[in-house]
KEKE-32226 format. One line per 3 residues: their letters; for each residue x, y, z of N, C-alpha, C. Coordinates in steps of 0.001 Angstrom, whole numbers, plus 500000, padded with zeros to 6 digits. Each point is the difference from the previous one (the first is absolute). Layout:
BEGIN
a = X/Y/Z/X/Y/Z/X/Y/Z; ... $
***
This chain:
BEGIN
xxx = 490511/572581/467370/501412/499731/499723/500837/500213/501252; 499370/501244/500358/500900/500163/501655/500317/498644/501005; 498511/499713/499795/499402/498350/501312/501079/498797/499790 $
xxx = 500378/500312/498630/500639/498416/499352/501674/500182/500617; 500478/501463/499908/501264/500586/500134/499856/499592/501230; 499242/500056/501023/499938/500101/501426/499885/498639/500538 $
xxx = 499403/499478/499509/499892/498452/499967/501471/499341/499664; 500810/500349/498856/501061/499289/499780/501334/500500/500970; 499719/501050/500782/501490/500494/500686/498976/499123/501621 $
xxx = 499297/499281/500229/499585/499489/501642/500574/499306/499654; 500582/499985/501230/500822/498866/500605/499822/498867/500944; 499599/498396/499766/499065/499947/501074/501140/499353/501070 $
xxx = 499645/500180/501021/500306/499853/501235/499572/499230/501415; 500860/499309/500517/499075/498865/500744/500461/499994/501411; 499080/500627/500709/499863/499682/501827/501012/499270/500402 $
xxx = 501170/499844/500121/500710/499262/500940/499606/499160/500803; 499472/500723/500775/499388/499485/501634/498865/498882/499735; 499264/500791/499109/498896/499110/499299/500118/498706/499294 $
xxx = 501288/500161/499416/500160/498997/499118/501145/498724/501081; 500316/500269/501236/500822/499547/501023/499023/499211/500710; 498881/500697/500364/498403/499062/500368/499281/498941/499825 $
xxx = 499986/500800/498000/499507/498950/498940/500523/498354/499916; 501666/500449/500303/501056/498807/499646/499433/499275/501130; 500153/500647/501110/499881/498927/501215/498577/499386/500747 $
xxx = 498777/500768/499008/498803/499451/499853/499899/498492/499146; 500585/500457/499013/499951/499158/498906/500896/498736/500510; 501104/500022/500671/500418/498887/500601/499530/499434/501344 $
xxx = 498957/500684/500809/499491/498947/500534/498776/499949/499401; 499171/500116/498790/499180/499789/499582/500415/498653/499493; 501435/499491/499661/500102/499293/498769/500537/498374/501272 $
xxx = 501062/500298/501086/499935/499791/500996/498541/499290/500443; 499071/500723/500087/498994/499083/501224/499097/499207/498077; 500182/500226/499483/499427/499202/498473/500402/498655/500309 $
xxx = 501782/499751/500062/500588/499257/500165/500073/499177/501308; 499394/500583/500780/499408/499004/501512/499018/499416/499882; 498766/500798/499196/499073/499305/499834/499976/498705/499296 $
xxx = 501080/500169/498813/499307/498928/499038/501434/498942/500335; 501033/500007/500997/500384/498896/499893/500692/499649/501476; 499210/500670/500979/499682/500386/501875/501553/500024/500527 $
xxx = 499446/500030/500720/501364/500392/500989/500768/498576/500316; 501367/500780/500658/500895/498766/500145/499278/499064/501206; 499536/498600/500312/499307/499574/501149/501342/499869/501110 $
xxx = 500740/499674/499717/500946/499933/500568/500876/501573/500348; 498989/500638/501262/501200/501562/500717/500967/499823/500691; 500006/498892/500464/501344/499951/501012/501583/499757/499226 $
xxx = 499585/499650/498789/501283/499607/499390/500627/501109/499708; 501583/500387/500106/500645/501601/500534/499810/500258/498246; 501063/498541/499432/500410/499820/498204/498878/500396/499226 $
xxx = 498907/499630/500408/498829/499826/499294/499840/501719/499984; 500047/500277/500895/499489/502141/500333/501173/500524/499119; 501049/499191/500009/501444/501302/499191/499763/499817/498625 $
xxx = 499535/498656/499628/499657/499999/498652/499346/500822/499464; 498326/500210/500357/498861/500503/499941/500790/501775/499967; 500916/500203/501042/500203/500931/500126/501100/500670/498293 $
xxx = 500572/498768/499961/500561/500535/499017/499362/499976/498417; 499275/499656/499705/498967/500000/499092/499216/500843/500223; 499372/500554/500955/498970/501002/499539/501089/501270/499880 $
xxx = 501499/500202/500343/500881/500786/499499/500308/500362/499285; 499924/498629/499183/500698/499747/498514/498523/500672/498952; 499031/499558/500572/498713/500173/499435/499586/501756/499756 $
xxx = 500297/500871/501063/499899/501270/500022/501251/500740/499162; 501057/499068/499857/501007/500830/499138/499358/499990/498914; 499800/498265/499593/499656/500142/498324/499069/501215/499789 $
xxx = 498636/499826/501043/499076/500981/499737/500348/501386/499685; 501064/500730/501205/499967/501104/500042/501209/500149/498571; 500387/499560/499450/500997/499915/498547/498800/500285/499279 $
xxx = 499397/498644/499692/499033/500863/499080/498597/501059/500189; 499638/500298/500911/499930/501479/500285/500548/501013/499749; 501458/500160/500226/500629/501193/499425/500287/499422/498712 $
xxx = 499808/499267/499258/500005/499813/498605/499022/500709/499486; 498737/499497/500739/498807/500670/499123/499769/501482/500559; 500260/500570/500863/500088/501283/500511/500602/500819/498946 $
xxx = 501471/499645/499434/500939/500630/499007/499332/499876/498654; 499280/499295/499703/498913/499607/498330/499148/501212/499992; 499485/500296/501689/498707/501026/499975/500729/501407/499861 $
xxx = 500896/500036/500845/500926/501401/499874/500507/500221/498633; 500718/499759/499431/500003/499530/498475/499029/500016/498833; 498668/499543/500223/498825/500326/499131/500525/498522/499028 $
xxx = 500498/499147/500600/500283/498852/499167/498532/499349/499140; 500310/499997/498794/498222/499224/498732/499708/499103/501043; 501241/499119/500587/499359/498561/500577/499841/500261/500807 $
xxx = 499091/500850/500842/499502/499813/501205/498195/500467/499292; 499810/500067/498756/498928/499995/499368/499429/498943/499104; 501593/499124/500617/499110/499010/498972/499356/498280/501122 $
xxx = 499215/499492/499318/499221/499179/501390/501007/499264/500239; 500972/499100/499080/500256/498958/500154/501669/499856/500683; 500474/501648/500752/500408/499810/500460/500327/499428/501236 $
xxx = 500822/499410/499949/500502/499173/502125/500835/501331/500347; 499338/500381/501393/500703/500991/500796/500730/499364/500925; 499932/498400/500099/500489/499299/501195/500689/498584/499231 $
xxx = 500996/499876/500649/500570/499021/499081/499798/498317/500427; 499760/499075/499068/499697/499085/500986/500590/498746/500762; 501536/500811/500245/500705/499314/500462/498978/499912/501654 $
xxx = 499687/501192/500547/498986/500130/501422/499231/498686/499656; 499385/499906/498890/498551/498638/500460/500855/498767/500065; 501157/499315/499261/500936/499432/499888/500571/499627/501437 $
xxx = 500234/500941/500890/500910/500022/501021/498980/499383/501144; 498749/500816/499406/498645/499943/501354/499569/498267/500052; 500107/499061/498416/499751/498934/499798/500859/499191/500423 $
xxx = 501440/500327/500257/501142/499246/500541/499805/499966/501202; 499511/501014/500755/499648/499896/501524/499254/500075/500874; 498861/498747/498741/498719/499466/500495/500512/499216/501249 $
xxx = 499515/499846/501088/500000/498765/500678/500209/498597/499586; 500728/499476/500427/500310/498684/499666/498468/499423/501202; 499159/499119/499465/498820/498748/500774/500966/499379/500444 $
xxx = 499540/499929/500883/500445/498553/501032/499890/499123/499287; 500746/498781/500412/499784/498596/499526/499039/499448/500530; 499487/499075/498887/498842/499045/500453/500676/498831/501362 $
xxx = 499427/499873/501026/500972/498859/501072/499053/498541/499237; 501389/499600/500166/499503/498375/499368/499717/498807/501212; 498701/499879/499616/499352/498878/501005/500721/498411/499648 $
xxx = 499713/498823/501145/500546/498966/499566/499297/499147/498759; 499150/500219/500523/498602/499928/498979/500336/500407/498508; 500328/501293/499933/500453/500159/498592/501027/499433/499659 $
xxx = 501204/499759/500737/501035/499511/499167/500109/498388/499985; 499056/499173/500920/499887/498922/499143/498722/499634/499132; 499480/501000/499594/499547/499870/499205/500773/500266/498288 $
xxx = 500463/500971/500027/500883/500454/499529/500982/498573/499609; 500308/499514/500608/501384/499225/500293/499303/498535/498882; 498617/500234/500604/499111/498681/499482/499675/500488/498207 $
xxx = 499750/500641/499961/500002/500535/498213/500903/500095/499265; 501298/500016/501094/501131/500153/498637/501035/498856/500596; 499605/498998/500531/500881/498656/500318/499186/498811/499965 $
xxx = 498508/499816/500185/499315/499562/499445/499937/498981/501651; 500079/498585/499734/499811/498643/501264/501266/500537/500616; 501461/500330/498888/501163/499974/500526/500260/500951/501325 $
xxx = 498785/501174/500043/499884/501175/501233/499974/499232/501508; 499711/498884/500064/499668/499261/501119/501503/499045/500617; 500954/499818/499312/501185/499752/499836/501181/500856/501046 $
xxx = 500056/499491/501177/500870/500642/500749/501220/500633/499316; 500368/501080/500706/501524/501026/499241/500961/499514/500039; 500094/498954/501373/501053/499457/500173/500069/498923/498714 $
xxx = 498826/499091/499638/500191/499292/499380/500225/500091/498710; 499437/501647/499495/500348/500434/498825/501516/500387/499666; 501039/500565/501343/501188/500339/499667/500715/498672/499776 $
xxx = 499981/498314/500865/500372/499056/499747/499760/499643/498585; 499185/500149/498999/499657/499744/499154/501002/500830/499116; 499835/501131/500333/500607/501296/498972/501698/499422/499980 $
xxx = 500320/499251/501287/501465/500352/499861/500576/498409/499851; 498841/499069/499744/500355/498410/499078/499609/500396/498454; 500509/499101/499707/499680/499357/498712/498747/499463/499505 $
xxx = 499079/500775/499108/499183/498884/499455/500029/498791/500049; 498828/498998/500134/500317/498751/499323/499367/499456/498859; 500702/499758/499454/499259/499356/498259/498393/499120/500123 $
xxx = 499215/500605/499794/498875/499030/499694/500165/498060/500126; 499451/499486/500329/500227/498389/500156/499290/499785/498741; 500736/498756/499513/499163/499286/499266/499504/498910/500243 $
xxx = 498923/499544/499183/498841/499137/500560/500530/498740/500556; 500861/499432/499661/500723/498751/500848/500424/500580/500997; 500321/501256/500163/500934/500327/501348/498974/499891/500497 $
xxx = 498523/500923/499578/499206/500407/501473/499675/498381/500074; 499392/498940/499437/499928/498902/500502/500785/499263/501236; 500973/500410/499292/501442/499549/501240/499302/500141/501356 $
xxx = 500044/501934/499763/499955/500777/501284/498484/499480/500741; 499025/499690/499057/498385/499704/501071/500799/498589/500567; 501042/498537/499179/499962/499238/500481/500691/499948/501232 $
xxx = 500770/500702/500118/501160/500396/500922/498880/500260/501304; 499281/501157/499776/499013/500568/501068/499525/498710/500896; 499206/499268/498725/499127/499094/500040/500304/499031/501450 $
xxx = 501061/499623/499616/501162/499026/500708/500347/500395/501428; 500575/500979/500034/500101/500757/501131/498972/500149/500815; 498926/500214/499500/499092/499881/500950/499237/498991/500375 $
xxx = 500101/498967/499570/499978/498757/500111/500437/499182/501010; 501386/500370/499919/501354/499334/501095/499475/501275/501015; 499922/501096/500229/499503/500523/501198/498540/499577/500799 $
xxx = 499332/499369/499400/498847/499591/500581/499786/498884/500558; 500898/498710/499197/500211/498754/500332/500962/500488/501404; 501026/500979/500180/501182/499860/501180/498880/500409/501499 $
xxx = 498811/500707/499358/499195/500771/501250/499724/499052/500629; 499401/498935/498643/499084/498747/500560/500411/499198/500798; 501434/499634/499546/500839/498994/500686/500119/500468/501603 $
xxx = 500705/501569/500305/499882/500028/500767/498564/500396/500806; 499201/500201/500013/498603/499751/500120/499005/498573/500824; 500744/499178/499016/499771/498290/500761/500831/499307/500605 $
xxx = 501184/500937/500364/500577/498900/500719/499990/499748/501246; 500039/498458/500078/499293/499596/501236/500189/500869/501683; 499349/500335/500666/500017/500499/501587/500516/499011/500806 $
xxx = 501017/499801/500488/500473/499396/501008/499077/500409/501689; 499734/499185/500740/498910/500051/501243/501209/500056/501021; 498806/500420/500828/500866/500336/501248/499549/498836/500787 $
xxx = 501088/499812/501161/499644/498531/500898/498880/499912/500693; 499631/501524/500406/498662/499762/500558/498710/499404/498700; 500559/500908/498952/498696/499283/498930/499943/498709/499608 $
xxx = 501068/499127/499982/500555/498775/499924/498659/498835/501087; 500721/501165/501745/499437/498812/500665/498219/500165/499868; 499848/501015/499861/497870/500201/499912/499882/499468/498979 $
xxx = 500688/499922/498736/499287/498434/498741/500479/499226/500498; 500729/499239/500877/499841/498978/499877/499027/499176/501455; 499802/501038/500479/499395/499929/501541/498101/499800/498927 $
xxx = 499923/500914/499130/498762/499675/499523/500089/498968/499247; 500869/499449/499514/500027/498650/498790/499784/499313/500877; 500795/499617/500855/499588/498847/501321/498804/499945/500650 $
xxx = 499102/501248/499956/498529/500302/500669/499206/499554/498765; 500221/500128/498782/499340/499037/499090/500299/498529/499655; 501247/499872/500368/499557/498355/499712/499677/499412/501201 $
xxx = 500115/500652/501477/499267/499230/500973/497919/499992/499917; 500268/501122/499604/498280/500200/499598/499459/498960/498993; 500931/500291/499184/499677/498269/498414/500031/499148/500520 $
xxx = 500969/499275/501271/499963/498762/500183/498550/499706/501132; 499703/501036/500669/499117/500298/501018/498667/499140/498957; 500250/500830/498732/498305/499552/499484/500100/499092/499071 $
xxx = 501196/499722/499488/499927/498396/499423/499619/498730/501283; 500300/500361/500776/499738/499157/501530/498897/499738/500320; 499245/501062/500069/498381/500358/500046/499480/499110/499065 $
xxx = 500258/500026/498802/499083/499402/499043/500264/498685/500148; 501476/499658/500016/499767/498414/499807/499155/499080/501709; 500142/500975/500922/498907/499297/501423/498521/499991/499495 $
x = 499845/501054/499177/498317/500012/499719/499973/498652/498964 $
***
């Protein structure tokens, strides 16, 4: 009966110093957890990037050391819930905060390759269609579908046109070359060397 009396007037009591250690074990225990599983900033030179970091693992040791002396005051106290399992000694606004200031991944860099491909799956033949020619388009007017006499019209129309352009090539094409005087006098210097030669051998034949 004495043991139980003696037992209920202890008072328990907790190391200061010890428990000042513990805290600051436990935060770089929790600290290098958090390097491991989501690495370091790659980027050190950036000043913003260090004040951030800096101010988060700040923010990170308050929450901690809050609830530390939360649960410190449960043990001093003899609080049931620090006997029971399913208590949280840590609140989880910390995992919350730690998930907000995951690293943002880099962006994927987009090759040309991908984006006309890209461009080709969701515009289809039309991807091949200059921009320029797409904003001219964007900023006319539709035009109404033809109907079948029109498009007739339109092949005869074509038809025609190209017609009268081929006949104008031709024309000019054959028309006659005017000679120069020297070419003038060598035909006719050879026309005259053939009919003196013709008369040469009609001559011949009629002596034989």
């Amino acid at each position: 009966m004495a043991d139980i009396m003696e037992y209920e007037d202890c008072v328990l009591k907790v190391n200061k110093t010890y428990a000042a250690k513990f805290q600051k074990k436990s935060e770089k225990a929790e600290l290098d957890r958090l390097k491991d599983k989501y690495g370091e900033n790659e980027d050190e030179d950036s000043e913003s990037t260090s004040e951030s970091e800096d101010e988060d693992a700040k923010e990170l040791n308050t929450e901690k050391e809050r609830d530390f002396l939360k649960t410190l005051a449960l043990i001093k106290n003899k609080d049931p819930k620090i006997y029971n399992k399913d208590t949280k000694f840590y609140s989880d606004e910390v995992n919350v905060n730690v998930e907000d200031r995951k690293p943002e991944k880099h962006a994927k860099p987009i090759y040309l390759k991908d984006y006309e491909r890209e461009r080709l799956l969701e515009k289809g033949s039309e991807a091949f269609v200059s921009e320029e020619s797409s904003e001219d388009e964007e900023g006319t007017t539709a035009k109404p579908p033809l109907t079948y006499i029109e498009e007739q019209e339109e092949l005869k129309k074509s038809f025609t046109d190209a017609v009268n352009a081929v006949d104008d090539n031709e024309v000019h094409f054959l028309t006659k070359r005017k000679k120069s005087k020297r070419e003038k006098e060598v035909e006719d210097k050879n026309y005259a060397d053939w009919l003196q030669e013709k008369n040469l051998t009609h001559k011949d034949k009629k002596e034989l």
